[in-house]
FILO-342576 format. One record per residue (C-alpha): residue in three letters; z, y, x. Coordinates in steps of 0.1 Angstrom, whole numbers, padded with zeros to 4 digits, always signed. Example, Ala and Ser with C-alpha at 12.3 -4.5 7.8 and 13.67 -1.06 7.14 Angstrom:
<sites>
ALA+0078-0045+0123/SER+0071-0011+0137/
</sites>
This chain:
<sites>
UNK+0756+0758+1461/UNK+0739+0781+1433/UNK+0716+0797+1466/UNK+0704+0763+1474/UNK+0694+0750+1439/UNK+0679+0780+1437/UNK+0663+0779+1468/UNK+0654+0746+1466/UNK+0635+0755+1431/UNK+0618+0786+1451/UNK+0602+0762+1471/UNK+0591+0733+1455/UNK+0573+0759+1427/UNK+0557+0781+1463/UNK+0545+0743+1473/UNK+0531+0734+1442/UNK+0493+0724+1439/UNK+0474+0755+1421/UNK+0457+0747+1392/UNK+0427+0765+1386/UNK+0418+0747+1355/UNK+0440+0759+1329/UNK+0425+0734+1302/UNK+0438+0704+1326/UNK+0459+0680+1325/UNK+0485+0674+1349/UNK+0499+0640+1357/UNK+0536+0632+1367/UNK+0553+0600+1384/UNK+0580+0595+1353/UNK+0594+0564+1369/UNK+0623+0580+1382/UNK+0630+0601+1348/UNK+0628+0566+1322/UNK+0598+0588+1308/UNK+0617+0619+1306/UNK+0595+0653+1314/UNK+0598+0664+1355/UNK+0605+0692+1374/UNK+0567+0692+1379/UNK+0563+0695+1342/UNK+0585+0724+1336/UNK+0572+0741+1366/UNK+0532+0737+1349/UNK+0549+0745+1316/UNK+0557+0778+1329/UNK+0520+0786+1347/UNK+0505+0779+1315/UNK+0497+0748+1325/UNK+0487+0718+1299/UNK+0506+0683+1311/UNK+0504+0649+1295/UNK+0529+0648+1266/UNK+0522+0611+1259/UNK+0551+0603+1268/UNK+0567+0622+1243/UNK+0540+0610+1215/UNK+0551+0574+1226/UNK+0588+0574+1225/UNK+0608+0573+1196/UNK+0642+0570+1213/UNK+0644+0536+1199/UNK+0640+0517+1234/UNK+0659+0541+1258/UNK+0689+0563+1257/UNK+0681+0586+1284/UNK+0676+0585+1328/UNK+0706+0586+1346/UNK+0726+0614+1348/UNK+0720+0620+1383/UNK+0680+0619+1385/UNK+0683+0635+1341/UNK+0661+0666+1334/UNK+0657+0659+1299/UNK+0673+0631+1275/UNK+0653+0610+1256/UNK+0678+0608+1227/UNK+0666+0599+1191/UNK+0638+0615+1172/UNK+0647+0651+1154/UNK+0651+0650+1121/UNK+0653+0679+1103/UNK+0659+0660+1071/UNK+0690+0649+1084/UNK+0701+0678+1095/UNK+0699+0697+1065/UNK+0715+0674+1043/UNK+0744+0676+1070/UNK+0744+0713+1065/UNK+0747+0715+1028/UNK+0767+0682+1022/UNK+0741+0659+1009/UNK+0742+0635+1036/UNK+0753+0603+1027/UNK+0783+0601+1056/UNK+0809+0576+1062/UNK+0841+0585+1082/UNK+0871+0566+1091/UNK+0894+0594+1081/UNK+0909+0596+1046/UNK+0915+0630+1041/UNK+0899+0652+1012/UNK+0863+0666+1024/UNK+0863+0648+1058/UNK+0830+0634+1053/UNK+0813+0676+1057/UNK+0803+0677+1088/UNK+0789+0708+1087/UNK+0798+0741+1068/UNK+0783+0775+1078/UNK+0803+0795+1057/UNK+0833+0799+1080/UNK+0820+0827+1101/UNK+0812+0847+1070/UNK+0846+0841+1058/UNK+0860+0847+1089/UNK+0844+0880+1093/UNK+0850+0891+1057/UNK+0886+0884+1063/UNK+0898+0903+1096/UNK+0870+0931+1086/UNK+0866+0948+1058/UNK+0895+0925+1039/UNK+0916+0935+1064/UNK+0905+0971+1065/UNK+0906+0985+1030/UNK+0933+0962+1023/UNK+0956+0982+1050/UNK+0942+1014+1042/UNK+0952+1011+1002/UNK+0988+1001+1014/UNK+0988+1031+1038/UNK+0974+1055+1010/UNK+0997+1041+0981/UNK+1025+1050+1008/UNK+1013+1084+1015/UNK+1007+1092+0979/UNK+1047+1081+0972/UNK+1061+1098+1001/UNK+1039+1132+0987/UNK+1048+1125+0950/UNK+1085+1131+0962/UNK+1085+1160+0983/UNK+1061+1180+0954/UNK+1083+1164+0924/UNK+1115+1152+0939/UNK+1139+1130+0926/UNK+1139+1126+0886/UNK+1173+1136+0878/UNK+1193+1131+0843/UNK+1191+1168+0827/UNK+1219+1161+0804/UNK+1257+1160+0807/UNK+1269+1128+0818/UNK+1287+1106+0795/UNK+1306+1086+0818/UNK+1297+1058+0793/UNK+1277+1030+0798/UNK+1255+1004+0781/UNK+1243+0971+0791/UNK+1208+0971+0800/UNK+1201+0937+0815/UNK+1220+0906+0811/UNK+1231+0889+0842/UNK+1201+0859+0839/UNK+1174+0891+0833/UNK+1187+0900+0863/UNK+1188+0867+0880/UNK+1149+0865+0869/UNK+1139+0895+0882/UNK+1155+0895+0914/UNK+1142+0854+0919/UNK+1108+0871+0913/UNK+1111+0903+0931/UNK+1129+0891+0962/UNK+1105+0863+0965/UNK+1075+0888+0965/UNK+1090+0911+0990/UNK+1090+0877+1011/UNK+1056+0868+1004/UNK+1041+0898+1013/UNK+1057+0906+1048/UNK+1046+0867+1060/UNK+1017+0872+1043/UNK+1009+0907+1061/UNK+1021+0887+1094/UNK+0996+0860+1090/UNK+0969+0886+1082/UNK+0970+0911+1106/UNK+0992+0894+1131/UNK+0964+0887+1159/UNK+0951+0922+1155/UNK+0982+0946+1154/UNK+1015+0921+1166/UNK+1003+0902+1191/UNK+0995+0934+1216/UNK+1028+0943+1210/UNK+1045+0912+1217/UNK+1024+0889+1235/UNK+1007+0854+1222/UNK+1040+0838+1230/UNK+1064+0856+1213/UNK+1042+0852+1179/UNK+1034+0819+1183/UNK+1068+0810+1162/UNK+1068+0836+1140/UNK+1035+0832+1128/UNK+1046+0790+1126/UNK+1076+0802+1107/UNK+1063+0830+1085/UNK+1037+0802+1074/UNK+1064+0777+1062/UNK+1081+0805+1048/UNK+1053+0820+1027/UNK+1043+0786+1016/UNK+1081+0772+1003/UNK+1094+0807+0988/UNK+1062+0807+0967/UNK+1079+0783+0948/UNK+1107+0810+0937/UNK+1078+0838+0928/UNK+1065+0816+0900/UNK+1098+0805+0886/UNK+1109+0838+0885/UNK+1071+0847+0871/UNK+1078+0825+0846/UNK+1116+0833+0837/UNK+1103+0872+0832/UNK+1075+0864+0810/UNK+1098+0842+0788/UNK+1126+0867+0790/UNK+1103+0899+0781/UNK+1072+0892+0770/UNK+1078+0898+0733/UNK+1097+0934+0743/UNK+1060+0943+0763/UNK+1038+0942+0731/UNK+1021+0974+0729/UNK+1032+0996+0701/UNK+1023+1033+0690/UNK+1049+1047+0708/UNK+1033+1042+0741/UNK+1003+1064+0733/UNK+1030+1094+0731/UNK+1043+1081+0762/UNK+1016+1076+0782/UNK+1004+1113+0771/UNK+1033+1128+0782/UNK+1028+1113+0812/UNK+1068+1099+0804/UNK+1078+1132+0818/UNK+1075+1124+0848/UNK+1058+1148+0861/UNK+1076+1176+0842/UNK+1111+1181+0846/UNK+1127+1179+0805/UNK+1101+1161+0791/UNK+1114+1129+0773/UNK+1095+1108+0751/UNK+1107+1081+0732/UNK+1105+1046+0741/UNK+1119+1015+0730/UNK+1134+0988+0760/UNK+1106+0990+0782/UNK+1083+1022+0782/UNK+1043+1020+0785/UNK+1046+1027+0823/UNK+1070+0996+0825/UNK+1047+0973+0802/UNK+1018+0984+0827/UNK+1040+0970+0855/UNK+1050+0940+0831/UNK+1016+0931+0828/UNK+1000+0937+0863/UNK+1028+0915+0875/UNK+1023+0889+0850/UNK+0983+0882+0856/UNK+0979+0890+0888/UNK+1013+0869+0896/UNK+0994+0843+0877/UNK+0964+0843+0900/UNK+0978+0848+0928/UNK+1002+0812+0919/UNK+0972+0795+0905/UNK+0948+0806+0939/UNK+0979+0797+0962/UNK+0985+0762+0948/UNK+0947+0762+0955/UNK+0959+0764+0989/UNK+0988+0748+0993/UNK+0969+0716+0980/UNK+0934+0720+1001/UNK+0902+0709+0982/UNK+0922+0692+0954/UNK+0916+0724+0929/UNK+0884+0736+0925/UNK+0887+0770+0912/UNK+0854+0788+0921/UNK+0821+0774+0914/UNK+0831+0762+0875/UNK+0840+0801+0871/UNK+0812+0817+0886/UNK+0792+0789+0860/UNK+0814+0812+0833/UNK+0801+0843+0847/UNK+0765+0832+0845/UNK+0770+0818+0813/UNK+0784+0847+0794/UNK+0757+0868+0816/UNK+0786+0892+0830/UNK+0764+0891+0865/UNK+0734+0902+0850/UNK+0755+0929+0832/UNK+0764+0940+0869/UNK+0730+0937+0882/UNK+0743+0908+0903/UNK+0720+0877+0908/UNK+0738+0843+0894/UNK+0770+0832+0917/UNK+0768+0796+0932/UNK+0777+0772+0906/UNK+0774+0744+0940/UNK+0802+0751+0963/UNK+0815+0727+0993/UNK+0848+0722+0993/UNK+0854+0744+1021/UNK+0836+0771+1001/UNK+0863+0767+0974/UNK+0893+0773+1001/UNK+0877+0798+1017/UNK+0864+0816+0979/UNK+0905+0812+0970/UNK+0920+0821+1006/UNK+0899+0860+1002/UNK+0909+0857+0963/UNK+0943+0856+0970/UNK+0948+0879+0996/UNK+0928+0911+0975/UNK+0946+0905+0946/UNK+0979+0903+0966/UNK+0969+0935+0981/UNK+0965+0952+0948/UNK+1003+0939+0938/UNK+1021+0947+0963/UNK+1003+0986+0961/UNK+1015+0984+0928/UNK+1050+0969+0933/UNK+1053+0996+0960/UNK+1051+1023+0931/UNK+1075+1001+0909/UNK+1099+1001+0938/UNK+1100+1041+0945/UNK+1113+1049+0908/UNK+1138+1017+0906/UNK+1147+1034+0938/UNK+1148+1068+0952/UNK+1125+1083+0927/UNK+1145+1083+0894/UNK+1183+1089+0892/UNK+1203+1057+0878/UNK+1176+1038+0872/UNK+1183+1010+0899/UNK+1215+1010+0880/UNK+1197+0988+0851/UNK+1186+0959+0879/UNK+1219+0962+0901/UNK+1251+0962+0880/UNK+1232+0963+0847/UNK+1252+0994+0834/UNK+1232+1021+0827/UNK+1247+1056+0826/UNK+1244+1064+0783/UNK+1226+1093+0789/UNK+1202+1080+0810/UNK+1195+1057+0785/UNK+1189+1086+0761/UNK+1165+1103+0780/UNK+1140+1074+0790/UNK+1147+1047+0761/UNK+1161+1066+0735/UNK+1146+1040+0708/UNK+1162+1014+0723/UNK+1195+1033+0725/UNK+1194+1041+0692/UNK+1191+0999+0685/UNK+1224+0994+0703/UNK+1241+1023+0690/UNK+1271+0999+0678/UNK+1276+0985+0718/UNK+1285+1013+0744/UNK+1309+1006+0768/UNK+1335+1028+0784/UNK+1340+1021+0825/UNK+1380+1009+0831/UNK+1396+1039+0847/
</sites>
């Protein structure tokens, strides 16, 4: 069918009169087009050729809707308006719809490519790359270092390091996260690294469930944010300790090197507060979310930044103050995701010395014992508080 159309087109263009005048006008039988441009005219279009437009000058679309499909080469349709268009673009137009749903009336965004490519490329790039590297750097930490040992004599006493609701908060909190950020990894980089392992239809209801996972267990992350900053805040105010801490490095990278700390040590109160405001963001950005184009979070802090001239400090030009809505969820869908990345890189480290990196300490989270001389070595200011309430294991 294609060899005969084209053919067909071969021949009519061989049979065609030759023109010699290029300044001349050619003339067409429209009748059988409703007005629409011919064959005859695309063919002269392509020599060169000048034809009579007037048909175009003439019709404004307003009398005619196009030839029939069968005998079309060209709709009439409506007279361009660029005007229009534009405002469709950025959200000016004035648009009625029949749905009732937040933002229906945008018609057009053209932001979602960019978003779209930010997301599975370089987001998704140096975001699994810090993950690998925090992994690598942990896995190397502990074959040059080892595991941190107690270097004294074991007591066989124990003190109470965390009440049972501490613990109840912490684990709400941590448990959640864990959650969160293996659905979340599975929504990111599941088209690009599960699904040639498993197939479209094998992730199809994962990816549904690790969706209505993520967004219902977010609910336990903030509560248990919330529960730990009530719990602790007060015990993670900086104090002058820390600075000896922190300069010893908390001995951990020497064997026998014990500063002094109070309940929670600088490198703790680091963790304390990385988990506290980037928990924060990542709750405020992902009720963002959960409640599409209902908070706005972008365009009235970008008008901050400009404000307070931290972009031109930067050497940045001023960020959009105008956003469409679909700007704001895609602005608070990247948001979420980086700073997620940069928890869970720090939560990894958090985990390796609550875990296999420092003897007893996943003691203080499990039972909430805490071998004495353990304590003595890492919080020997807080020991020295609770002097009056050891506890001896029942034999």
């Amino acid at each position: 069918m294609f060899k005969f159309v084209y053919a067909l087109l071969i021949a009519v263009f061989c049979l065609s009169p030759v023109y010699a005048d290029d300044t001349q006008a050619t003339q067409s039988d429209r009748s059988s087009t409703g007005g629409a441009q011919t064959l005859d005219d695309i063919l002269a279009r392509q020599k060169g050729l000048k034809i009579d437009d007037q048909f175009r000058r003439e019709n404004d679309g307003s009398s005619a809707i196009g030839a029939e499909i069968a005998n079309q080469l060209g709709t009439l349709g409506g007279a361009s308006d660029p005007e229009l268009w534009r405002a469709l673009r950025y959200g000016s137009a004035n648009v009625s719809v029949s749905s009732q749903a937040p933002a229906a009336e945008i018609i057009m965004q053209d932001g979602g490519m960019r978003w779209l490519e930010f997301r599975k490329g370089p987001l998704a790039s140096t975001g699994g790359y810090a993950l690998i590297f925090m992994f690598l750097l942990l896995a190397f930490f502990y074959v040059a270092r080892g595991k941190i040992k107690i270097d004294g004599a074991k007591t066989g006493r124990t003190v109470t390091r965390f009440k049972a609701i501490e613990r109840f908060g912490h684990w709400l909190m941590a448990g959640s996260f864990v959650v969160l950020g293996i659905t979340g990894l599975i929504t990111l980089f599941g088209r690009m690294a599960i699904i040639p392992l498993i197939g479209k239809e094998a992730f199809s209801p994962l990816a549904l469930a690790s969706k209505w996972v993520h967004n219902n267990i977010s609910w336990a992350f903030m509560i248990g944010l919330a529960m730990v900053f009530v719990m602790w805040v007060i015990e993670n105010i900086p104090n002058r300790h820390d600075l000896n801490w922190l300069a010893k490095g908390g001995g951990i990278f020497k064997a026998g090197v014990h500063p002094p700390a109070k309940k929670f040590n600088a490198g703790q109160k680091l963790i304390f507060w990385s988990v506290i405001v980037f928990g924060a963001s990542i709750s405020v950005s992902g009720l963002s979310l959960l409640f599409p184009f209902e908070m706005p979070l972008f365009a009235k802090t970008f008008a901050y930044l400009n404000d307070w001239g931290i972009t031109g400090l930067l050497g940045m030009s001023d960020l959009p103050e105008q956003l469409s809505p679909h700007q704001e969820m895609q602005y608070a869908q990247l948001w979420h995701t980086i700073v997620a990345f940069v928890l869970i890189a720090i939560i990894m480290a958090h985990i390796y010395i609550g875990s296999v990196g420092m003897e007893g300490a996943f003691d203080a989270m499990g039972s909430g014992e805490v071998e004495e001389q353990w304590a003595r070595e890492h919080h020997s200011l807080w020991l020295d508080d609770i002097t009056d309430k050891p506890k001896t294991p029942a034999e």
